[in-house]
C-alpha positions as CSV (number, residue, x, y, z in Angstrom):
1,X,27.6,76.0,5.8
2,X,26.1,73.3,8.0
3,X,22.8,75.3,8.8
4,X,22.3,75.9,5.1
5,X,22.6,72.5,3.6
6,X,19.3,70.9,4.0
7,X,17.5,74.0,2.4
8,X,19.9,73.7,-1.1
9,X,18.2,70.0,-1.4
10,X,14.9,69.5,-2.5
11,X,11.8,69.3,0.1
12,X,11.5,66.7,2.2
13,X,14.6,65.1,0.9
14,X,16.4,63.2,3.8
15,X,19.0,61.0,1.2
16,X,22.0,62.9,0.0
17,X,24.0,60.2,-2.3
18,X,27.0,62.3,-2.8
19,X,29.9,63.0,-0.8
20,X,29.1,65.0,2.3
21,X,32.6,66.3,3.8
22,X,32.5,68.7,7.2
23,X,35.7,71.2,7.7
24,X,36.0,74.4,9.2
25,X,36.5,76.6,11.9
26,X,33.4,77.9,12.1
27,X,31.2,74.5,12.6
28,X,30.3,74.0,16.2
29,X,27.3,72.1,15.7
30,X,26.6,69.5,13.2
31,X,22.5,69.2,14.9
32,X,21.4,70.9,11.6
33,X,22.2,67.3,9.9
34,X,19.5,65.1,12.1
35,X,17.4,65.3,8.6
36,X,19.4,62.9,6.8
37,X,18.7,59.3,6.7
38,X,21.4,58.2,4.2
39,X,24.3,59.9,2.7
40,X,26.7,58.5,0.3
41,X,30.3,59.3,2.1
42,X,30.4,61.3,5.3
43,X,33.7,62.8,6.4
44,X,34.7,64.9,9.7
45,X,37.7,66.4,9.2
46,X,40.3,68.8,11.1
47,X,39.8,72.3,12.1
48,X,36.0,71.5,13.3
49,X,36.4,73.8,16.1
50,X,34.4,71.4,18.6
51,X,34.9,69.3,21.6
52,X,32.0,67.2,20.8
53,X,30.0,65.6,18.2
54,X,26.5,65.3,18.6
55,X,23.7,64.4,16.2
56,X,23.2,62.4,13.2
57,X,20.2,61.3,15.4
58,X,18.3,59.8,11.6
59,X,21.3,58.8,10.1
60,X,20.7,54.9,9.0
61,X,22.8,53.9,6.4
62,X,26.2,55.2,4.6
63,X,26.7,53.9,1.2
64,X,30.4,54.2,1.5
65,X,32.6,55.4,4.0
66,X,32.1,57.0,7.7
67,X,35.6,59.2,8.3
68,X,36.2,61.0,11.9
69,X,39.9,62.4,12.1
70,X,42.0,65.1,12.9
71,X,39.7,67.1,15.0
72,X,42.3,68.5,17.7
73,X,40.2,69.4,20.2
74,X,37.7,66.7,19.8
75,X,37.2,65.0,23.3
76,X,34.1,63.2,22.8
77,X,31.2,62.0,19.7
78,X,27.8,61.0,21.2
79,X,26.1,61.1,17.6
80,X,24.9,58.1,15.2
81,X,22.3,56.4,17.4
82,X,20.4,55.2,15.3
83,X,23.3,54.1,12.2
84,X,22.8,50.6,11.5
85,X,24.8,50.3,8.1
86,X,28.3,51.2,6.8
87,X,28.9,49.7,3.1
88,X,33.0,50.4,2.9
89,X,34.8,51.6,5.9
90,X,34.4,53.2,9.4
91,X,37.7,55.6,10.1
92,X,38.2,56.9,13.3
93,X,41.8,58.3,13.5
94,X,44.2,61.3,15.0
95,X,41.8,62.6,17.7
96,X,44.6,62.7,20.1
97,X,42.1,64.2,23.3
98,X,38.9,61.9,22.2
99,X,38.0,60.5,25.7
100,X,34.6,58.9,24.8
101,X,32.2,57.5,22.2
102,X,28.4,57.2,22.5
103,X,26.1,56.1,19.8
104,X,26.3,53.7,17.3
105,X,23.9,51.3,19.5
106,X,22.2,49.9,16.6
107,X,25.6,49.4,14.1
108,X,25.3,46.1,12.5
109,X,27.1,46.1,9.3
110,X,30.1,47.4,8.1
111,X,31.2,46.0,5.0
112,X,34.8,46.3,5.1
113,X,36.3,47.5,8.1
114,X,36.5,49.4,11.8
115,X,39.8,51.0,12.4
116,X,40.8,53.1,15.1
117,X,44.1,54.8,15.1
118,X,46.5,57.5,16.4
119,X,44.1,57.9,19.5
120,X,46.1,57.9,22.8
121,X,43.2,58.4,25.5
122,X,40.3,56.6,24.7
123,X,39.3,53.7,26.6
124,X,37.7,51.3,23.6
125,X,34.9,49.1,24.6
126,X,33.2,47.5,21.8
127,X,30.0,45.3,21.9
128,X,29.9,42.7,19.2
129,X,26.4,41.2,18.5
130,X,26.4,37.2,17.5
């Protein structure tokens, strides 16, 4: 459960180096997360039964791979604001009503790749830093 998961760490801990993987029906708000600073892998995944994606507002760094996909009624993510590293891969895929993205302002690295896939409405406007 989303609004239990900071209290089975220990105290003050804002870095979770495993695997952090977010599924189910009964997740409508993913604010409960703004602790965390670093994870190892994050991973959004179908039957999230939300239209939008919010928070993540501490989240700096991903030591491996940032997944968003199959989230049917997904229409926008205005989260990550402050993510400025990706090690591996950024996935955004089958999110057939995402309409918008917000966030990622301060993105600088990602060590592999971006890929965007499978999603028929949203307009893609990408700002690339020199």
């Amino acid at each position: 459960m989303v609004d239990a998961f900071q209290s089975t760490l220990p105290i003050g801990c804002t870095i979770y180096k495993g695997q952090l993987r977010i599924a189910g029906a009964d997740i409508k708000n993913l604010q409960p997360l703004d602790f965390l600073q670093e994870v190892g892998n994050l991973f959004i995944h179908a039957s999230l039964e939300t239209t939008t994606i919010k928070g993540f507002k501490n989240l700096e760094r991903i030591e491996k791979d940032l997944e968003i996909s199959g989230i049917n009624k997904l229409e926008s993510i205005d989260a990550f604001p402050n993510l400025r590293y990706v090690k591996e891969r950024v996935i955004i895929s089958s999110l057939t009503n995402l309409k918008s993205i917000k966030g990622f302002e301060k993105l600088d690295t990602i060590g592999e790749f971006l890929a965007f896939h499978t999603i028929s409405r949203l307009l893609i406007y990408l700002h690339y830093k020199h």
